[in-house]
C-alpha positions as CSV (number, residue, x, y, z in Angstrom):
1,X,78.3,67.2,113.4
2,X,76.9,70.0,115.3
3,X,78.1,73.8,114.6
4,X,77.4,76.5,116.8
5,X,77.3,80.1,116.6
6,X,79.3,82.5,118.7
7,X,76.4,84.3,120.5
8,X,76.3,80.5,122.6
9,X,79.4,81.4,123.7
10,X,80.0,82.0,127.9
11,X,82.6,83.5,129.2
12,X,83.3,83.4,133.8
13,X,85.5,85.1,135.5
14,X,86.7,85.5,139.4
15,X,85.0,88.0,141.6
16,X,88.4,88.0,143.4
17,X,86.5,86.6,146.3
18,X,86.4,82.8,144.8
19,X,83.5,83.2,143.1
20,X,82.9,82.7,139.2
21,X,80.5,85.0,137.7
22,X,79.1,84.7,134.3
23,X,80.1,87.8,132.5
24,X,78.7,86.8,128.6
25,X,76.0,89.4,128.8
26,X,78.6,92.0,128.9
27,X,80.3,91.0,125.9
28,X,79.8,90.2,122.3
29,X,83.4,88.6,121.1
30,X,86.4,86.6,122.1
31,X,88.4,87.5,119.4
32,X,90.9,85.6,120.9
33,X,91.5,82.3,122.6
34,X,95.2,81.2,121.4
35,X,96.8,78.0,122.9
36,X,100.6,77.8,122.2
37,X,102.7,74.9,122.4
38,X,106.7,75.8,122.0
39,X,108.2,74.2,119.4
40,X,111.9,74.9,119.0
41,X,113.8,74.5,116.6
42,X,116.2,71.4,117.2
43,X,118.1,70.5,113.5
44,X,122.3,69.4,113.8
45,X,124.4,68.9,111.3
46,X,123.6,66.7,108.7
47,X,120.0,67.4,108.9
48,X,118.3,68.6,105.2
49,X,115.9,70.1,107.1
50,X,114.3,72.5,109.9
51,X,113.4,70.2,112.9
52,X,111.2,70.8,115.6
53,X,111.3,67.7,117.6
54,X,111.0,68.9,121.1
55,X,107.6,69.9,122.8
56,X,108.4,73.2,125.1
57,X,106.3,75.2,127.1
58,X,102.5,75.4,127.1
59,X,100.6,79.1,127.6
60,X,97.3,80.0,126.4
61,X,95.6,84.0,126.3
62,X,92.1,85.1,125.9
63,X,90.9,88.2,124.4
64,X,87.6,89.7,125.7
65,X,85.3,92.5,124.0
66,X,82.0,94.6,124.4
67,X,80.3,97.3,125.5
68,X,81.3,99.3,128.8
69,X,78.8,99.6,131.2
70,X,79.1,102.0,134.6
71,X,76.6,99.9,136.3
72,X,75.0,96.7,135.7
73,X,72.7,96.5,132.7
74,X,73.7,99.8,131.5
75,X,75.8,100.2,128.4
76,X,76.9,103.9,127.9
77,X,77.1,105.9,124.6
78,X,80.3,107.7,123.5
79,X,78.5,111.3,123.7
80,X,78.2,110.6,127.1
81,X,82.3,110.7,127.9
82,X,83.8,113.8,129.1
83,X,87.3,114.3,129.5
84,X,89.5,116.8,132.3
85,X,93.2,118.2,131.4
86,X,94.5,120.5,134.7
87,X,92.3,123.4,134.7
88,X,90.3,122.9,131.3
89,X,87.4,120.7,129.9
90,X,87.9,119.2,126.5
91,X,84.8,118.7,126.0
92,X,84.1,121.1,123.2
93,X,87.2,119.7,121.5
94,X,87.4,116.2,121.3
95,X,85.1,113.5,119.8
96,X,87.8,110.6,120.7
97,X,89.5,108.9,122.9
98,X,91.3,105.8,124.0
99,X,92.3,104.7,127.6
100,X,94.3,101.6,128.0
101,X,95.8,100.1,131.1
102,X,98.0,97.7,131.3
103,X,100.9,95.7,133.8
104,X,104.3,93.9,133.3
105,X,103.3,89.9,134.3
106,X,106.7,88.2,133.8
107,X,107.0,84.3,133.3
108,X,108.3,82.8,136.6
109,X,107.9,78.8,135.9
110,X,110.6,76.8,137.1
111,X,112.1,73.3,135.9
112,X,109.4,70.9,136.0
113,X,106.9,73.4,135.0
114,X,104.7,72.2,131.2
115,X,103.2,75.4,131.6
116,X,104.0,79.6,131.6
117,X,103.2,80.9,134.9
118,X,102.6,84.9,135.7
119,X,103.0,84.8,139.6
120,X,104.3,88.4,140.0
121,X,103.2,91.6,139.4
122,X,105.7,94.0,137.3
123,X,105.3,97.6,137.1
124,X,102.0,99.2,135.8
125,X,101.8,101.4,132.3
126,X,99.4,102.5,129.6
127,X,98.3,104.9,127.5
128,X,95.4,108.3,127.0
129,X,95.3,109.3,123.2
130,X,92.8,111.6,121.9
131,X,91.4,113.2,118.8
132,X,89.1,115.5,117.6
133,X,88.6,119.4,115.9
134,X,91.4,121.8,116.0
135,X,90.9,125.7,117.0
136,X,93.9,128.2,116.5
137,X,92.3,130.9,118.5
138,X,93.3,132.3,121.4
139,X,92.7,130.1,124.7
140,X,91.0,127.4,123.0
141,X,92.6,123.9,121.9
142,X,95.7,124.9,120.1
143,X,96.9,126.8,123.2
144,X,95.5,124.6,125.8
145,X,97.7,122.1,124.3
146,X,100.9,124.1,123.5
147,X,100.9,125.3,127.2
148,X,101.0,121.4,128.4
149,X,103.7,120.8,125.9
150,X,106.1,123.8,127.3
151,X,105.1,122.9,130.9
152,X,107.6,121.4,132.9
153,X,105.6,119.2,135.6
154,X,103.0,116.7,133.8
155,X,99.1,117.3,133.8
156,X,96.2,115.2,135.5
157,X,93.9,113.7,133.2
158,X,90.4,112.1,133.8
159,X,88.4,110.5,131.5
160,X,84.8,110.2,132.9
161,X,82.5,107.6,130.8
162,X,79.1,108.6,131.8
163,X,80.7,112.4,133.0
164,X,81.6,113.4,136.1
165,X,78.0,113.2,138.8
166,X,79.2,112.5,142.0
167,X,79.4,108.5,142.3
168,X,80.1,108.0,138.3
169,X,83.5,105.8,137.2
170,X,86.6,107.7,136.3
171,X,89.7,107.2,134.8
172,X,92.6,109.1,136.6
173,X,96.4,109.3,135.1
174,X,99.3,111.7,135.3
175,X,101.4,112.6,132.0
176,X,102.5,114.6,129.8
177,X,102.2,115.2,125.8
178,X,104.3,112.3,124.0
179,X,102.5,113.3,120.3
180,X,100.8,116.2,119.1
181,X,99.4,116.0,115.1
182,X,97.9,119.0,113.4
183,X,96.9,117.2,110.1
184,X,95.1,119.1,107.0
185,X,93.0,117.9,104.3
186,X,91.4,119.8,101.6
187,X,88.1,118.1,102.1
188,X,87.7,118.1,105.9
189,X,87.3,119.9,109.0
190,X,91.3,120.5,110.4
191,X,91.7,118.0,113.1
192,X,94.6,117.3,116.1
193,X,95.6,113.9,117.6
194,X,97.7,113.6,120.3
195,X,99.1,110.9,122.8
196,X,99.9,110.9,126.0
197,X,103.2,109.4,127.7
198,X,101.9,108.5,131.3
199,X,104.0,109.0,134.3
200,X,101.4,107.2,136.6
201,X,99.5,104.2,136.3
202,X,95.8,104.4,135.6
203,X,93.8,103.7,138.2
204,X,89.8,103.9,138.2
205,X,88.3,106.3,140.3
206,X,84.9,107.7,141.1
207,X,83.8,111.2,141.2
208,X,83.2,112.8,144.0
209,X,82.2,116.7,142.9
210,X,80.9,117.4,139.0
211,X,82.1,120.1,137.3
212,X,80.2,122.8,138.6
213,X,80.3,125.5,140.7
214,X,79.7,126.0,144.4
215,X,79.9,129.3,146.6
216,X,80.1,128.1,150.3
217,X,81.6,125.4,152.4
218,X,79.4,122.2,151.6
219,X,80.0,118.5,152.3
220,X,78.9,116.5,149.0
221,X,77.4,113.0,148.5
222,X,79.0,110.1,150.2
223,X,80.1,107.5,148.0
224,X,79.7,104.0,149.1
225,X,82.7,101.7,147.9
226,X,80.6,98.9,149.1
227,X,84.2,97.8,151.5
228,X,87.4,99.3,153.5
229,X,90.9,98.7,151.5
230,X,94.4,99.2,152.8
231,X,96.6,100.1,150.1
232,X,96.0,103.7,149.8
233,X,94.8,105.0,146.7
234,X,94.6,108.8,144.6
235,X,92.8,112.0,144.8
236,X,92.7,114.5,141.7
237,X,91.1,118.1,142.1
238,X,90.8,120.2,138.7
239,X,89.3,123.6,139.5
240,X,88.5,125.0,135.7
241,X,87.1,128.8,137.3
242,X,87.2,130.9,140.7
243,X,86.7,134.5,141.7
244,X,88.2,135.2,145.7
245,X,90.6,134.9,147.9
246,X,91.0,131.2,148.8
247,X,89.6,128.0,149.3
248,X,90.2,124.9,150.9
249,X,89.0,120.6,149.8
250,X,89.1,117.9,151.6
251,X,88.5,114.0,150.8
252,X,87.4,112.6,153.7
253,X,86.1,109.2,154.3
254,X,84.1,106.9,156.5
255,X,83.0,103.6,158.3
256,X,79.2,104.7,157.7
257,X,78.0,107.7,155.7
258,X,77.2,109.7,158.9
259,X,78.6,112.8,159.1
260,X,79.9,113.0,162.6
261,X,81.9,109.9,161.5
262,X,83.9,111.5,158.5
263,X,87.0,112.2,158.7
264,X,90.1,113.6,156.3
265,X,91.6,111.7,153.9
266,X,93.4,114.1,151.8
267,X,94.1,118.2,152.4
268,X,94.4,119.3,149.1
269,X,96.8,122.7,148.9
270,X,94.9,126.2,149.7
271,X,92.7,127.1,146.2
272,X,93.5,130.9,145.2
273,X,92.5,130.0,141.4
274,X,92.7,127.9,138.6
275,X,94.4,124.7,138.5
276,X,95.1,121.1,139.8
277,X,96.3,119.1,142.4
278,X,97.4,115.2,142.7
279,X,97.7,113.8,146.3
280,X,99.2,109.9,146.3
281,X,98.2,108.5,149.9
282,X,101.3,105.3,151.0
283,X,100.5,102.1,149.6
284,X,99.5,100.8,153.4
285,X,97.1,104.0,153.8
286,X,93.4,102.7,154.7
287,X,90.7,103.7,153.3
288,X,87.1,103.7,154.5
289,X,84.1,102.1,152.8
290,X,82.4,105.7,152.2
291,X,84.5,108.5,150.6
292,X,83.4,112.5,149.8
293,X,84.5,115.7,148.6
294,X,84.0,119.0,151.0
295,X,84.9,122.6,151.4
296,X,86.1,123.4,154.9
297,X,87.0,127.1,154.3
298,X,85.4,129.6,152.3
299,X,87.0,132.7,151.2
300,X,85.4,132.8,147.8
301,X,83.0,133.8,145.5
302,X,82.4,130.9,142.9
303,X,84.7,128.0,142.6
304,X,83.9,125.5,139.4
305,X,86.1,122.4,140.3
306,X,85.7,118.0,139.7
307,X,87.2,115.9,142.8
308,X,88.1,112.6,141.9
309,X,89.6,109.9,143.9
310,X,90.5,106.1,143.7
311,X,90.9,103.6,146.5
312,X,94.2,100.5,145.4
313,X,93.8,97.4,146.1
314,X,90.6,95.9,145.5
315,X,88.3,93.5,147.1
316,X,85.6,90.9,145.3
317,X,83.1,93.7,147.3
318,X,85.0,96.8,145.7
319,X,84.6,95.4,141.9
320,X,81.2,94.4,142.4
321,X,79.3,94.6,140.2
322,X,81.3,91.6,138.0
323,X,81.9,93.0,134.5
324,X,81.5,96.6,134.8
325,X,84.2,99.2,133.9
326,X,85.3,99.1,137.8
327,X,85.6,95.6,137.9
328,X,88.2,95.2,134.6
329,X,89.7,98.0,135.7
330,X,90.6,96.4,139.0
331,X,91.4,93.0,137.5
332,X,94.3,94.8,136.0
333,X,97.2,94.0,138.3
334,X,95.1,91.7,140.4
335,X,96.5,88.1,141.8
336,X,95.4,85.5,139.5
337,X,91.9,84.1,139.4
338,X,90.0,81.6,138.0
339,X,88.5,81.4,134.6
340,X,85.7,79.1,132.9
341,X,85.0,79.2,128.6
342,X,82.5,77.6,127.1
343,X,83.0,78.7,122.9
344,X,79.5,76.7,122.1
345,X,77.6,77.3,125.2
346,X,77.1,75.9,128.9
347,X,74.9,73.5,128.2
348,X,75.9,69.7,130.0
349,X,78.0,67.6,128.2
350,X,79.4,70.6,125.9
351,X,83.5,71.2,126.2
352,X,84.6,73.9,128.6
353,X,88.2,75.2,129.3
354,X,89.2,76.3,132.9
355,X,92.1,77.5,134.6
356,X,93.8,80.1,136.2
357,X,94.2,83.6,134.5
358,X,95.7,87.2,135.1
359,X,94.4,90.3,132.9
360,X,97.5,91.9,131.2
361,X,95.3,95.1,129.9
362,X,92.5,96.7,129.6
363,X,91.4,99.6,127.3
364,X,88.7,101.3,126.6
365,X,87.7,103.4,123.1
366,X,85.5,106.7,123.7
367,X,83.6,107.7,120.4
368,X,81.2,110.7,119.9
369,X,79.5,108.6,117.7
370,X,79.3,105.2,118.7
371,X,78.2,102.9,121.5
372,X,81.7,103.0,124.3
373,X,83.6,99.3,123.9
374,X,86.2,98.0,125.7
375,X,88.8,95.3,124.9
376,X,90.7,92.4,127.7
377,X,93.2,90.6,127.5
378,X,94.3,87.6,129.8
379,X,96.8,85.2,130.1
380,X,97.0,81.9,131.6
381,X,98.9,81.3,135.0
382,X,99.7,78.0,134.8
383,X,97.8,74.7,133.3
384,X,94.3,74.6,131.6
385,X,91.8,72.1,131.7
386,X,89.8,70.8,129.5
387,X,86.7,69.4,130.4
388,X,82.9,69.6,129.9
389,X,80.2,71.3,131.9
């Protein structure tokens, strides 16, 4: 007999592209690897007892867990998260949030089938909730949030995991406040908690502008997205301060970083002071492999503002690197791919399930005080095998 401990255990996933790429340094659980066989109940008349004597449908789900990571080999640390609502920062506010994404994957076996199969994509959701000190005075928290809650139109929100320097990961939503919780206790600081029901999916972004302010036109930092995509994508500009007359961004992208080759994405509406802007390109929009932030007229004085944007419909070259926030993100929603588990290891001869798989969601849990994790979860499309490597 020969035990093992978890820290053996390896984890691959698909690139998208057809590739498998060992993603175990990047995690430290699988909390979860269920296997479910349907047993109905079947008992008739006469029977003194339940009876289960038909074997139904097979489906299996794996749970996923560990640090978040922006770039390869990189884990990030909660302190390092800053968070965008329209025109204001939250970062002297909060100390924590969570970020889960997630999408609709519907059975579709037919007779014949042993197995649940997840062939189509259903509609995208999830969730932003936050947390952290309450201030009653004037223009801080307690207002910032009461003016969302009477606000007709829903707010932007990003979530930036390493903050907001052009190039950096971002989580970008639309919603408005579902909760809002002003608890008290005699022995602590006053807190509020809130929730956010989206009116968007979340898609990840990068930033393209931090939050800080410029006072002339200016093209920014070219992003490279490492590939081209062609099913449009988001742009979100928050300007938090400005002193003129007006102002007007662009996203622009290109086939090469050189300037003479950029050209506009997304017009964003004339700037004449605080606030935000969402701008959806069509789902068959093309996008370039290089993407930027700019300021093509200037009739102002200062202008603090964060451009975000995010390309749909990813390639194996757009999630690269394998197992970074980017490429969960992206898996979210993604056709199905292939999986390989290994629970005591990779070495040959030891047992190893494989199959096809679709991630269901992904979140991510932003703490002031603690390392950033995230948490995936996947379910089989189709059959698994078991075998050994």
């Amino acid at each position: 007999m020969a035990k093992v401990h978890g820290r053996a255990s390896v984890v691959k996933l698909d690139d998208l592209g057809g590739a498998l790429i060992d993603i175990s340094t990047f995690l430290d659980g699988v909390p979860q690897f269920q296997r479910t066989v349907g047993r109905d109940e079947t008992q008739s008349f006469g029977d003194e007892a339940k009876r289960r004597g038909v074997v139904g449908l097979r489906s299996a789900s794996l749970g996923i867990q560990g640090f978040l990571q922006a770039t390869s080999g990189t884990k990030l640390h909660g302190r390092a998260s800053r968070v965008l609502l329209d025109e204001y920062s939250l970062i002297n506010y909060l100390d924590q949030m969570t970020v889960r994404r997630s999408v609709d994957l519907p059975p579709t076996q037919t007779f014949g089938d042993a197995w649940v199969e997840h062939g189509i994509t259903g509609l995208y959701d999830g969730a932003i909730s936050g947390s952290g000190f309450y201030d009653p005075a004037a223009g801080e928290i307690n207002d910032i949030l009461e003016a969302i809650d009477a606000a007709a139109a829903t707010s932007l929100w990003d979530v930036a995991p390493n903050g907001f320097v052009i190039g950096q990961p971002v989580d970008m939503a639309r919603g408005g406040l579902g909760n809002w919780d002003v608890p008290t206790d005699e022995n602590q600081p006053t807190r509020t908690t809130f929730d956010v029901a989206l009116d968007s999916r979340v898609d990840v972004g990068v930033s393209l502008h931090d939050l800080s302010a410029e006072t002339a036109v200016a093209s920014f930092t070219g992003v490279d997205e490492a590939a081209a995509t062609a099913l449009g994508g988001v742009g979100h500009i928050h300007v938090t301060a400005f002193s003129g007359t007006n102002a007007t961004v662009l996203i622009q992208d290109s086939v090469d970083d050189t300037d003479v080759n950029y050209g506009t994405l997304i017009t964003f509406a004339s700037i004449t002071g605080v606030g935000k802007e969402r701008v959806e390109l069509g789902s068959t929009a093309a996008v370039k492999r290089f993407v930027r932030a700019r300021i093509s007229v200037d009739n102002f004085t200062s202008m603090t503002f964060v451009v975000t944007f995010a390309r749909r419909g990813y390639t194996s070259a757009t999630l690269a690197p394998a197992g970074t926030h980017r490429f969960f993100g992206g898996l979210v929603g993604a056709a199905a791919g292939s999986f390989e588990y290994g629970p005591g290891g990779s070495t040959s001869g030891l047992a190893k399930i494989l199959g096809e798989c679709r991630a269901s969601t992904y979140e991510v849990t932003y703490d002031e005080n603690s390392p950033t994790r995230f948490k995936v979860d996947i379910v089989s499309d189709g059959a698994l095998t078991e075998t050994n490597w």
